[in-house]
PATI-721868 format. One record per atom (N, C-alpha, C, O): residue in one letter; x, y, z. Coordinates in steps of 0.2 Angstrom, whole numbers, padded with zeros to 4 digits, always signed. Example, Ala and Ser with C-alpha at 12.3 -4.5 7.8 and 13.67 -1.06 7.14 Angstrom:
BEGIN
A+0066-0028+0039/A+0062-0022+0039/A+0066-0016+0039/A+0071-0017+0042/S+0064-0011+0035/S+0068-0005+0036/S+0064+0000+0039/S+0067+0006+0040/
REM end
This chain:
BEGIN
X+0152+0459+0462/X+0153+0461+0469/X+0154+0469+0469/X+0159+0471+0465/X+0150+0473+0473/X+0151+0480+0474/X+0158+0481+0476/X+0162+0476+0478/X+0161+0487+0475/X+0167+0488+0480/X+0166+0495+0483/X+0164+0500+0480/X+0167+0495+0490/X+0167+0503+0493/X+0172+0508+0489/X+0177+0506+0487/X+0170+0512+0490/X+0173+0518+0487/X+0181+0519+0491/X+0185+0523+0488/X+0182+0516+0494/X+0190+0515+0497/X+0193+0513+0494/X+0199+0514+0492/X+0189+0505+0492/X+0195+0500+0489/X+0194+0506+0479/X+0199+0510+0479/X+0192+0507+0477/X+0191+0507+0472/X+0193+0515+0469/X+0193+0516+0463/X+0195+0518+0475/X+0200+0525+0474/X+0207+0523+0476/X+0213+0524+0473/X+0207+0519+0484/X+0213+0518+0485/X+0213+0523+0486/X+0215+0525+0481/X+0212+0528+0490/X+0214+0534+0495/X+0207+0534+0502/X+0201+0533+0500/X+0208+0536+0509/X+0206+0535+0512/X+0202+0541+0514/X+0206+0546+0515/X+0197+0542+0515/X+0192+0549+0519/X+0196+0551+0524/X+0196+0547+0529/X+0202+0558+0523/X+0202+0561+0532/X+0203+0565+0531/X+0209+0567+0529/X+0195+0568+0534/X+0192+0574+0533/X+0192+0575+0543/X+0189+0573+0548/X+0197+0579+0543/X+0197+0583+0551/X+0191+0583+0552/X+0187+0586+0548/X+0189+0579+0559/X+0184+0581+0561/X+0181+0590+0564/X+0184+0594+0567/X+0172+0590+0563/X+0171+0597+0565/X+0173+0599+0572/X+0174+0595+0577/X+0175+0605+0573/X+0173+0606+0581/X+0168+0608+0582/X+0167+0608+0588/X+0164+0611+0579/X+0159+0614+0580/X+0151+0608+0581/X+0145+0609+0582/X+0153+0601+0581/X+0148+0595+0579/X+0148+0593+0589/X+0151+0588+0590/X+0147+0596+0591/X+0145+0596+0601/X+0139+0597+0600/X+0137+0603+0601/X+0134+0594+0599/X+0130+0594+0601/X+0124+0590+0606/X+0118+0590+0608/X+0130+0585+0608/X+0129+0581+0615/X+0129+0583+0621/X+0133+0588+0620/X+0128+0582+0627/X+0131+0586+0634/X+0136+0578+0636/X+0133+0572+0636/X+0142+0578+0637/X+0145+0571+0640/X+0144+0571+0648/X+0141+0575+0652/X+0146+0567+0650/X+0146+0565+0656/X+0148+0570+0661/X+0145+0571+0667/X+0154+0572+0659/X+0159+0576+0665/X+0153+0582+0664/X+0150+0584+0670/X+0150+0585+0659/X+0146+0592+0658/X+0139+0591+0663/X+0137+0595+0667/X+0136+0583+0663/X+0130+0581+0665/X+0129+0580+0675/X+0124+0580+0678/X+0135+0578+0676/X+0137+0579+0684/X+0136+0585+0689/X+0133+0585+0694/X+0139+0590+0687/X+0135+0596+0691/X+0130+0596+0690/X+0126+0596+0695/X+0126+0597+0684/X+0119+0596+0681/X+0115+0592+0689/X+0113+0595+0693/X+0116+0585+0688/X+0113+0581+0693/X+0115+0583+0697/X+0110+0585+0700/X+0122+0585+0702/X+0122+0585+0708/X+0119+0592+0710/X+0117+0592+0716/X+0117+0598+0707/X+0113+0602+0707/X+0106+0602+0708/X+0104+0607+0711/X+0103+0598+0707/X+0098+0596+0707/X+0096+0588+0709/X+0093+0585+0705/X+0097+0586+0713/X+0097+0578+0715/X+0092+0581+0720/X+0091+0587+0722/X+0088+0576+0722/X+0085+0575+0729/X+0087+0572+0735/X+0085+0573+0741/X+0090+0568+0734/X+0095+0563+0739/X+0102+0562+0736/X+0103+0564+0730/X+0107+0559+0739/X+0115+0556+0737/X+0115+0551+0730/X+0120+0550+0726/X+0109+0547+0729/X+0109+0544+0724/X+0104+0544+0718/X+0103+0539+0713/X+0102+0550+0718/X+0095+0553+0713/X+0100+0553+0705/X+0105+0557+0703/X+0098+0550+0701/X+0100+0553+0697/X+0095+0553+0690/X+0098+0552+0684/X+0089+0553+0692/X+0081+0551+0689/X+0078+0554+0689/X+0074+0555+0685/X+0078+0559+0697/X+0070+0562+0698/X+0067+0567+0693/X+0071+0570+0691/X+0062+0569+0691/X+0060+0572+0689/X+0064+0579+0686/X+0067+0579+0681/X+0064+0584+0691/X+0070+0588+0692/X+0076+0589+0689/X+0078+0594+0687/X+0080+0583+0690/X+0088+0578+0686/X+0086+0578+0677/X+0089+0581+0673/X+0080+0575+0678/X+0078+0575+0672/X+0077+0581+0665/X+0079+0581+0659/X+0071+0586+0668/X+0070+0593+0668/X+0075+0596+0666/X+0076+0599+0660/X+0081+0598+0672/X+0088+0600+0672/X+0091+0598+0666/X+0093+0603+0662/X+0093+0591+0663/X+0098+0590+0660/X+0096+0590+0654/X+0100+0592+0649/X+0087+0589+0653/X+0084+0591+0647/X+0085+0598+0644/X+0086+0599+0638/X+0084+0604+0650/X+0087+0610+0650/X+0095+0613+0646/X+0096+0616+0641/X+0099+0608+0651/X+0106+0609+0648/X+0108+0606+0638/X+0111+0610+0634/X+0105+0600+0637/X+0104+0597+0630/X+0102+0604+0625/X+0105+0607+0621/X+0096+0606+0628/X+0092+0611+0623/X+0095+0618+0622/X+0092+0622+0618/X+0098+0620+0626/X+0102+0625+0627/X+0111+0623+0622/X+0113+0627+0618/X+0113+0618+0623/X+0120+0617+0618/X+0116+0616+0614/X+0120+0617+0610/X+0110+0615+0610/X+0109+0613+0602/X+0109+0619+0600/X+0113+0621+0596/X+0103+0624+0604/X+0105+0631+0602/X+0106+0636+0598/X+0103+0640+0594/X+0113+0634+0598/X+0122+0635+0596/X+0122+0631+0589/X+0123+0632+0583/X+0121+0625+0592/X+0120+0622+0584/X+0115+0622+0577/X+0115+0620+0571/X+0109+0626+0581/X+0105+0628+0575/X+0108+0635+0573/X+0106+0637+0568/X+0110+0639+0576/X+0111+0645+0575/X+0118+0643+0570/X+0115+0646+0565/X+0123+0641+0568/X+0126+0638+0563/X+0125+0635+0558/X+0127+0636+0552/X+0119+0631+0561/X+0117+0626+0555/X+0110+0626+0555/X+0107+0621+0558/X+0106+0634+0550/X+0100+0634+0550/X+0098+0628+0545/X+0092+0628+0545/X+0100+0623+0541/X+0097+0620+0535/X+0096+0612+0540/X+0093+0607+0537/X+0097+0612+0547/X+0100+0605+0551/X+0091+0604+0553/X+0090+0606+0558/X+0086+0601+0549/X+0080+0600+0550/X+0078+0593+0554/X+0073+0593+0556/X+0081+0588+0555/X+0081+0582+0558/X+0082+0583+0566/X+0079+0581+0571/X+0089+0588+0565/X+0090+0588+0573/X+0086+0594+0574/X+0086+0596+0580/X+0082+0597+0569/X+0079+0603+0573/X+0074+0600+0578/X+0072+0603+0583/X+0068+0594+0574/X+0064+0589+0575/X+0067+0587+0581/X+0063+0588+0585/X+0072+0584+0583/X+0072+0582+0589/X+0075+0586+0594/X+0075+0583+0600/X+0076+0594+0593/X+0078+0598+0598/X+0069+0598+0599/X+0067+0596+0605/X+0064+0599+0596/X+0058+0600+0596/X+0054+0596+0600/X+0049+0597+0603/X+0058+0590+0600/X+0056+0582+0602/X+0057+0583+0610/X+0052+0583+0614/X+0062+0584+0612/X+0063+0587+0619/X+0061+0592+0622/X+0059+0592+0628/X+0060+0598+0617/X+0056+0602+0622/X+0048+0601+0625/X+0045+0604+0629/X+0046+0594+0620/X+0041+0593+0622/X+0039+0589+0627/X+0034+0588+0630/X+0045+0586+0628/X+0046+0580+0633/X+0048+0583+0639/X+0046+0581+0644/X+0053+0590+0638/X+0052+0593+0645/X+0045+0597+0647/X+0043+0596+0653/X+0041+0600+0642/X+0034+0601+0643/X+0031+0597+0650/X+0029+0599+0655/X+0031+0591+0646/X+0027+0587+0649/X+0028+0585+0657/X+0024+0584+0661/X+0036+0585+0658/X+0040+0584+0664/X+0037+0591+0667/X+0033+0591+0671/X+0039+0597+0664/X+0037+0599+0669/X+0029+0601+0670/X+0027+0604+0675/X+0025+0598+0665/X+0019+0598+0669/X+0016+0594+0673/X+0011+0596+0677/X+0019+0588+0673/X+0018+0582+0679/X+0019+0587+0685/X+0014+0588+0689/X+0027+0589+0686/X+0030+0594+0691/X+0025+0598+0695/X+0024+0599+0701/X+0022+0601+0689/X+0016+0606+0693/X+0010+0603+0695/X+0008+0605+0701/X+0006+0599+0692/X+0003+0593+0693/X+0005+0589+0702/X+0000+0587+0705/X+0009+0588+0704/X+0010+0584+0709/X+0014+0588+0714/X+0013+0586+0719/X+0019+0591+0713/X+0022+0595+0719/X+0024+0602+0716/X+0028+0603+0712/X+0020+0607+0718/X+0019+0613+0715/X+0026+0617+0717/X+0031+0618+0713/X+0026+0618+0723/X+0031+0622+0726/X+0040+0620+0722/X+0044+0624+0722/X+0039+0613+0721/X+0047+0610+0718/X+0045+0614+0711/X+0049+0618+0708/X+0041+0614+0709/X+0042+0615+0702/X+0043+0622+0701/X+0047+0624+0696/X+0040+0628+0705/X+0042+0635+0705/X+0049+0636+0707/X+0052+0641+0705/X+0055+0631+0712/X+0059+0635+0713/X+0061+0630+0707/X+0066+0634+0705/X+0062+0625+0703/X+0066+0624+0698/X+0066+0630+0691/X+0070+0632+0688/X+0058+0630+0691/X+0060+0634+0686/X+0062+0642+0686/X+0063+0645+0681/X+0064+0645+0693/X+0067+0650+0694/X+0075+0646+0694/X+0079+0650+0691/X+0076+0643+0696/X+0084+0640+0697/X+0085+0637+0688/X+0091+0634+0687/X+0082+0637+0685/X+0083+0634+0679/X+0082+0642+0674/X+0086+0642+0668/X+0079+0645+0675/X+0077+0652+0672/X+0071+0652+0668/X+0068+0658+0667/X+0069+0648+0667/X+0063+0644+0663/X+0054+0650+0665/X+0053+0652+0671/X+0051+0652+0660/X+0047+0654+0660/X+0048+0663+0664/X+0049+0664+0670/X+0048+0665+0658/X+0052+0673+0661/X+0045+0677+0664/X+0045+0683+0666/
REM end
């Protein structure tokens, strides 16, 4: 039978966690995000909500590649999102033109 490395040092990993390892946006961060940007009192889906919050995600990674240039996995998936907002916002422009010009001025997107 294996034994974990716990039992068989008999001393436990406690290793302080990072502070710099925020790479998520939490709930409380994601609320303005949405009420900024909603269409009605209950949107918390539309396109827009979407765009937005994908904005706010790719923006804190940012920060974490500029720390951690060797982090190639998440760099893939900051990459994975940019393209998934791509895509959102070319539907956006695709079906209602005029939403999509003031989002990406209210978002900063395409200088």
């Amino acid at each position: 039978m294996l034994k974990s490395k716990e039992q068989t040092s008999g001393v436990r990993d406690e290793r302080p966690a990072k502070e710099d390892k925020k790479t998520m946006i939490t709930t409380q961060e994601k609320a303005p995000v949405i009420a900024a940007h909603r269409q009605h009192a209950t949107d918390c889906g539309s396109t827009e909500v979407q765009i937005a919050i994908l904005t706010e995600r790719i923006n804190s990674l940012q920060a974490h590649f500029k720390a951690h240039k060797k982090d190639h996995a998440g760099r893939r998936g900051l990459l994975l999102m940019v393209s998934k907002r791509n895509r959102l916002l070319r539907y956006l422009a695709e079906t209602r033109r005029e939403d999509y010009s003031s989002l990406i001025k209210k978002l900063g997107l395409r200088k």
